[in-house]
C-alpha positions as CSV (number, residue, x, y, z in Angstrom):
1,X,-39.5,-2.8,-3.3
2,X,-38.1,-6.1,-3.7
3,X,-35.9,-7.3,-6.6
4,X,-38.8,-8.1,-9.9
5,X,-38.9,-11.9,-10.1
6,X,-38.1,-11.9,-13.6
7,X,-34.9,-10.0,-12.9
8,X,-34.1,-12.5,-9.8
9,X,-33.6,-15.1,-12.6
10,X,-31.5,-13.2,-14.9
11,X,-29.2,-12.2,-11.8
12,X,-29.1,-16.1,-10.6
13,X,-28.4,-17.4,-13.9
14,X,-25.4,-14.6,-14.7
15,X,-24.3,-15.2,-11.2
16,X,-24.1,-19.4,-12.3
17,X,-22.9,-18.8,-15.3
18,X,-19.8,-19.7,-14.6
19,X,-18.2,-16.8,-17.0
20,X,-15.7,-14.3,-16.2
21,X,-16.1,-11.1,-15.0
22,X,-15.2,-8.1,-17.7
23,X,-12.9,-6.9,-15.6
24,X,-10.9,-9.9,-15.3
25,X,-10.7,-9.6,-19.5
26,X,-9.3,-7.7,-22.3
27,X,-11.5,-4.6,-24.1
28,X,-11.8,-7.6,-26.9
29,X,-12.6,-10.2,-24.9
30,X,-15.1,-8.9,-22.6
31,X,-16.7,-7.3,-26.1
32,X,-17.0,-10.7,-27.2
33,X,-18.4,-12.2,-24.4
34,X,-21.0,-9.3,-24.2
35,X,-22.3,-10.3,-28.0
36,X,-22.0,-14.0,-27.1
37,X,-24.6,-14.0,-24.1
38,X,-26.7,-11.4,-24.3
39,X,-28.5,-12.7,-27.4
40,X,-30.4,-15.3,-24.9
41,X,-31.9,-12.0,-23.1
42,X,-33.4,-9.8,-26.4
43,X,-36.8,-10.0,-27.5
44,X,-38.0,-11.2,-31.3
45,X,-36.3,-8.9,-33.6
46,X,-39.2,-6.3,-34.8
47,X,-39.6,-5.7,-38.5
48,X,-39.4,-1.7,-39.8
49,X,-40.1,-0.1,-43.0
50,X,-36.2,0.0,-43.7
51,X,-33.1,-0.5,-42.3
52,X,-29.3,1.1,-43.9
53,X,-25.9,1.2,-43.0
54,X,-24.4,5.3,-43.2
55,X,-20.9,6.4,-42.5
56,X,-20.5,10.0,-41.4
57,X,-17.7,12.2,-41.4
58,X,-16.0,12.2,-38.2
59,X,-12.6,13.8,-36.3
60,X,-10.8,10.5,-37.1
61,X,-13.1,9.5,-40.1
62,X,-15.8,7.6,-40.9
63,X,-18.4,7.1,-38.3
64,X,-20.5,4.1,-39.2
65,X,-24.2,4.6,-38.5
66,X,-27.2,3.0,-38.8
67,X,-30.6,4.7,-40.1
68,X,-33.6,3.0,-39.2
69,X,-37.2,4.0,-40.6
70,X,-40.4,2.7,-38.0
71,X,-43.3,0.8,-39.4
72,X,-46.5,3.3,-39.8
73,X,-44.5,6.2,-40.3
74,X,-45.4,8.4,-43.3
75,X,-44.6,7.6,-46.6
76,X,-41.9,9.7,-48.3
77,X,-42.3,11.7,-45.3
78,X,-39.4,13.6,-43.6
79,X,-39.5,11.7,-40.1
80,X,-38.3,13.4,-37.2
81,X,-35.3,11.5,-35.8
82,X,-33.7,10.1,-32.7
83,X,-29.9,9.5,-32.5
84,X,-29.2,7.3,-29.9
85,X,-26.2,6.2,-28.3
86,X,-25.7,2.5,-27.4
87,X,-24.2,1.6,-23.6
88,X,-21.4,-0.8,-23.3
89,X,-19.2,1.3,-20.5
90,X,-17.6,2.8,-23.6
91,X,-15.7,-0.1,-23.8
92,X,-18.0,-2.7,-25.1
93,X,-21.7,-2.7,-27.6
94,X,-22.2,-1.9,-31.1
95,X,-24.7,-1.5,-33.8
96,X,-25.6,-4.9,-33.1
97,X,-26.2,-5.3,-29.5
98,X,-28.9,-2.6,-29.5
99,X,-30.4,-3.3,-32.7
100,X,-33.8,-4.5,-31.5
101,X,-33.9,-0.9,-28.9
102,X,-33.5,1.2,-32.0
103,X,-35.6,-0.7,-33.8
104,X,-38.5,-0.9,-30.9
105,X,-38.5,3.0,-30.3
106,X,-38.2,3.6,-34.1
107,X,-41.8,1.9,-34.2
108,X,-43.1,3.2,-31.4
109,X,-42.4,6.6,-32.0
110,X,-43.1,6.2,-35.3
111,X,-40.0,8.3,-36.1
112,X,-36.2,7.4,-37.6
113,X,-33.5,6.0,-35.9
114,X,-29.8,6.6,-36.4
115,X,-27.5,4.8,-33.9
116,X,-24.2,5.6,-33.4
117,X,-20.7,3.6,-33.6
118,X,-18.8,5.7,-32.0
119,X,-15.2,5.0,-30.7
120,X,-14.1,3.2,-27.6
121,X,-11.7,2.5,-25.3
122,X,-9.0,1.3,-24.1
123,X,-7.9,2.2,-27.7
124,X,-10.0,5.3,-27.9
125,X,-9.3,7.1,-24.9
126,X,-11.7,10.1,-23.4
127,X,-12.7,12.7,-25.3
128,X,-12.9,10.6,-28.3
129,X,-16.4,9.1,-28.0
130,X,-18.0,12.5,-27.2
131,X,-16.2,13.7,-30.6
132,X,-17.5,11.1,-32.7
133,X,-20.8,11.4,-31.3
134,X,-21.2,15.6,-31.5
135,X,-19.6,14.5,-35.0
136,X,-22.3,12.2,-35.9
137,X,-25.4,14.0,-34.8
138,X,-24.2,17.2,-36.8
139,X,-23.6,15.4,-39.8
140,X,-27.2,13.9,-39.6
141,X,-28.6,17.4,-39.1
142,X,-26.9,18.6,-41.9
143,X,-27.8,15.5,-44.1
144,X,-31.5,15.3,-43.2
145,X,-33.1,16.3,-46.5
146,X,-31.0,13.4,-48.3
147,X,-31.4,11.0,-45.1
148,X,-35.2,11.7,-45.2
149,X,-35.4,13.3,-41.8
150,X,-36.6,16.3,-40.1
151,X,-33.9,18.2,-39.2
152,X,-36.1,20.5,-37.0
153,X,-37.5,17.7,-34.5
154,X,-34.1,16.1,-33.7
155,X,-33.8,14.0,-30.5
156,X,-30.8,12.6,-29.0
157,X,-30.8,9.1,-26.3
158,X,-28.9,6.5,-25.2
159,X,-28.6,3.7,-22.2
160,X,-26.1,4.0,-19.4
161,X,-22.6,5.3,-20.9
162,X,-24.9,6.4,-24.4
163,X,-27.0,8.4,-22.0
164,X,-24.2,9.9,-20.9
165,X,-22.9,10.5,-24.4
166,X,-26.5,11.9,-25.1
167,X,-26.5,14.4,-22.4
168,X,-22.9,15.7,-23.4
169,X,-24.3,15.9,-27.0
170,X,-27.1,18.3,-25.9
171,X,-25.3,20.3,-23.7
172,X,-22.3,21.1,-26.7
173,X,-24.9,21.8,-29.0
174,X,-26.7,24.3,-27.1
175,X,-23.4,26.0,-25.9
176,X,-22.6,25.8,-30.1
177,X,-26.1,27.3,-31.2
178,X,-27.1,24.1,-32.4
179,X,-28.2,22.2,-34.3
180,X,-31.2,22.4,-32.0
181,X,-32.8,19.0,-30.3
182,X,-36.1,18.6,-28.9
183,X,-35.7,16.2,-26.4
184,X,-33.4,13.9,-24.3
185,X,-34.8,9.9,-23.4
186,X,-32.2,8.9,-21.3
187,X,-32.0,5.1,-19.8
188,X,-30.1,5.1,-16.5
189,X,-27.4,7.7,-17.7
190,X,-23.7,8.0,-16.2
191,X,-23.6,11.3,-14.7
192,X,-21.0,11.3,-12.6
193,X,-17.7,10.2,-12.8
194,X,-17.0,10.3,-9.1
195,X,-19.0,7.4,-8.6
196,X,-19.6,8.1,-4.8
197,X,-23.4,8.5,-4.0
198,X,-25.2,5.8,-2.0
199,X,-26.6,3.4,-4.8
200,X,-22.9,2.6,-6.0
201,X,-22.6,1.4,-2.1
202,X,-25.3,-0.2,-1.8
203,X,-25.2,-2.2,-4.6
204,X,-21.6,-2.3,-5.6
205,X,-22.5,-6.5,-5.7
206,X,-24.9,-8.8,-6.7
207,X,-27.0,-6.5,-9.0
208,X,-25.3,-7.3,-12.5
209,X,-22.8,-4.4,-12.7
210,X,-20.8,-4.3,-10.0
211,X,-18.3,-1.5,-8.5
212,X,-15.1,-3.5,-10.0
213,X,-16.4,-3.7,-13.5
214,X,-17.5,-0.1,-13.5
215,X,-13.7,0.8,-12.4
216,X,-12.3,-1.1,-15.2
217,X,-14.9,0.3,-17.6
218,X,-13.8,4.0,-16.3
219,X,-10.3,3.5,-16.2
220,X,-10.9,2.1,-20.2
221,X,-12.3,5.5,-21.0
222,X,-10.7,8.1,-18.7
223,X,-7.7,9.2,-16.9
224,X,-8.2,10.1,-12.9
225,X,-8.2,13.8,-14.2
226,X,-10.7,13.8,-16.1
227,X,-13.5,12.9,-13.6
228,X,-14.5,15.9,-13.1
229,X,-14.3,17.2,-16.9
230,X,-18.4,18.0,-17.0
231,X,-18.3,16.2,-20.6
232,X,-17.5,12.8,-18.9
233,X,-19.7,13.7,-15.5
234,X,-22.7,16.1,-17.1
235,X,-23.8,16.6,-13.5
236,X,-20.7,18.7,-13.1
237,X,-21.7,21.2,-16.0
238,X,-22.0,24.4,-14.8
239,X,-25.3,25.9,-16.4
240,X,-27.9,23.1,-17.7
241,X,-30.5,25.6,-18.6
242,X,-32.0,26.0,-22.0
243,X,-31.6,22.0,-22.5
244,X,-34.2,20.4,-24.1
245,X,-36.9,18.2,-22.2
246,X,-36.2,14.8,-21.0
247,X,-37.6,11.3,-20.0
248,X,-35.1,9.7,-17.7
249,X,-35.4,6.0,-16.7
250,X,-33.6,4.7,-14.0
251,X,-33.4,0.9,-12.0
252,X,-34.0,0.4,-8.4
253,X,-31.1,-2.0,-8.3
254,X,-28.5,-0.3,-10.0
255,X,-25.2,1.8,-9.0
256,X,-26.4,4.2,-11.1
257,X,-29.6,5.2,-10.0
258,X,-29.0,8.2,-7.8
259,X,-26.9,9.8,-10.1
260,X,-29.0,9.2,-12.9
261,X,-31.8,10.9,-10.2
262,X,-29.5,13.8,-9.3
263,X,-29.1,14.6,-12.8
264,X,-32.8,15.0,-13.5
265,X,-33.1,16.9,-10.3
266,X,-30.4,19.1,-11.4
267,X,-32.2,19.5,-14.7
268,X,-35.4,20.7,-13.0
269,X,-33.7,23.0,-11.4
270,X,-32.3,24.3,-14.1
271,X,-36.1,24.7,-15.7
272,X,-35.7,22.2,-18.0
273,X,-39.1,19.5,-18.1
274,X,-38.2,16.1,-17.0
275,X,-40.2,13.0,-16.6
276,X,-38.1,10.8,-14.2
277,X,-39.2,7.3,-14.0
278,X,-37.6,4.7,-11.6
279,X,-38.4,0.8,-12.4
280,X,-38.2,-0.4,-8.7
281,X,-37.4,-3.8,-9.1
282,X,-35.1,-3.5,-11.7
283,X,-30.8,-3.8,-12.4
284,X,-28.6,-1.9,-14.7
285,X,-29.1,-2.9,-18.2
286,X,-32.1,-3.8,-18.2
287,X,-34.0,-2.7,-21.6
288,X,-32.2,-4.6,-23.5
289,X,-33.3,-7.5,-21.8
290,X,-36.9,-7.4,-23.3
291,X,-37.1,-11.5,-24.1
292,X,-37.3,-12.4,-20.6
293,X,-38.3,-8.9,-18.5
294,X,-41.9,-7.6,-19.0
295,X,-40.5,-4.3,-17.6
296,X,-37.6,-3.9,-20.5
297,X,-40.6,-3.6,-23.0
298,X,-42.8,-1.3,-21.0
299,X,-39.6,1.2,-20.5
300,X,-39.1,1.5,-24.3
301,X,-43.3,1.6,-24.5
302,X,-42.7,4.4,-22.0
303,X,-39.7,6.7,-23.9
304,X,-41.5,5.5,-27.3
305,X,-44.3,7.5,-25.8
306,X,-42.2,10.5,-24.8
307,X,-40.6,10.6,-28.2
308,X,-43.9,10.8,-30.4
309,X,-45.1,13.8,-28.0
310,X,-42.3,15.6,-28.3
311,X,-42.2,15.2,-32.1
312,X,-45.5,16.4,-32.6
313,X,-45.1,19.6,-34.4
314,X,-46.0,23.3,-33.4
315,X,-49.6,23.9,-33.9
């Protein structure tokens, strides 16, 4: 399938932009330049019943969070909860670059949302972020009656590295005997730090993120010897059984895609239920983009959907 034409025009105008490449930037510089442009690609903000800034305890202290409540939820109901994990290359994002996501699958699920500021590098190297975000989603489980949330129907979810973080999350808590989750949504995840399959080949250029900026955004977050550490590349775990289900979205356009593929295969394997959707004519990134890519808002209709079945509760 050919390239959508609505993404065309997002990779022409990034492409005559005229701005640097991250790579070619410091960690607080290319952060900067991320909040700076990418306001010009997000949809209307969506209104929700509430919205509240948290800190959890973490290994290096406070984690700040943010706990979102979706519009038609239940009253003074105890919502079941997704904590997602925002994408950024673990070098760049925040609470406010994927605001309107959390906020979108908050209504459409009709569930809470906590989203996660976990640490970063360069100045937070490898395992730091996976810390923070174990950290976080413990701390939620075991502050769900005062946060309003069902600590039974817990998802976890992120977008590129915060599917990655996600995916590590699930796998240490099963391995710990919980908290349990219910379900993975997981938006073109890192899988594998190796970064050799033929999508990272094929479209090393030309497609948004490109082969050098996912080099600087590795070498930001891990040292060589790490790659293979299976809570950096999940795909490299040795037992993904007993996970729960998952909805993974992937682009046709983007390095990532056959990873983020192999992953789910390896999943199925494993006998764990996925729904694997690939948006053909898409590039990395693209939910976020939901102000000028029909497809961005279908894909959070889409893991909105898989959210509110899995929350349903037992019969």
């Amino acid at each position: 399938m050919a390239v959508d034409p609505q993404m065309q025009a997002v990779i022409e105008r990034a492409a005559q932009s005229g701005l640097p490449p991250y790579f070619r930037l410091s960690a607080a510089e290319a952060r900067r330049l991320y909040k700076e442009t990418r306001g010009a690609l997000y949809p209307s903000v969506p209104g929700v019943e509430a919205v509240r800034d948290l800190a959890a305890s973490g290994p290096a202290g406070p984690i700040p969070l943010r706990l979102y409540r979706g519009l038609a939820a239940p009253a003074g109901a105890a919502l079941p909860l997704l904590v997602y994990f925002h994408g950024g290359g673990w070098t760049v994002g925040d609470l406010d670059t994927h605001d309107i996501v959390c906020r979108t699958l908050a209504n459409r699920a009709r569930c809470a949302v906590i989203a996660v500021d976990y640490r970063m590098g360069p100045e937070h190297k490898f395992p730091a972020a996976v810390e923070d975000c174990v950290a976080a989603t413990r701390w939620v489980a075991g502050q769900a009656a005062a946060l309003g949330v069902d600590a039974a129907r817990i998802a976890v979810g992120g977008d590129s590295a915060g599917g990655n973080l996600a995916t590590v999350v699930a796998i240490t808590l099963r391995d710990a005997g919980g908290p349990p989750l219910v379900f993975q949504a997981l938006a073109y995840p890192a899988t594998d730090q190796r970064m050799d399959t033929p999508s990272h080949t094929r479209f090393a250029q030309g497609y948004l993120l490109t082969r050098d900026n996912l080099r600087w955004y590795r070498g930001n977050y891990l040292a060589p010897e790490d790659y293979d550490d299976w809570r950096a590349s999940p795909i490299r775990a040795a037992d993904l059984a007993r996970l729960p289900p998952a909805h993974i979205i992937t682009a046709g356009y983007d390095p990532l895609r056959d990873e983020g593929r192999a992953y789910s295969d390896r999943l199925v394997a494993a006998g764990v239920p996925v729904l694997y959707e690939c948006f053909e004519g898409m590039a990395h990134g693209f939910i976020t983009m939901g102000g000028v890519l029909a497809a961005a808002n279908h894909a959070l209709y889409r893991l909105g959907q898989s959210l509110a079945q899995a929350f349903k509760p037992p019969p």
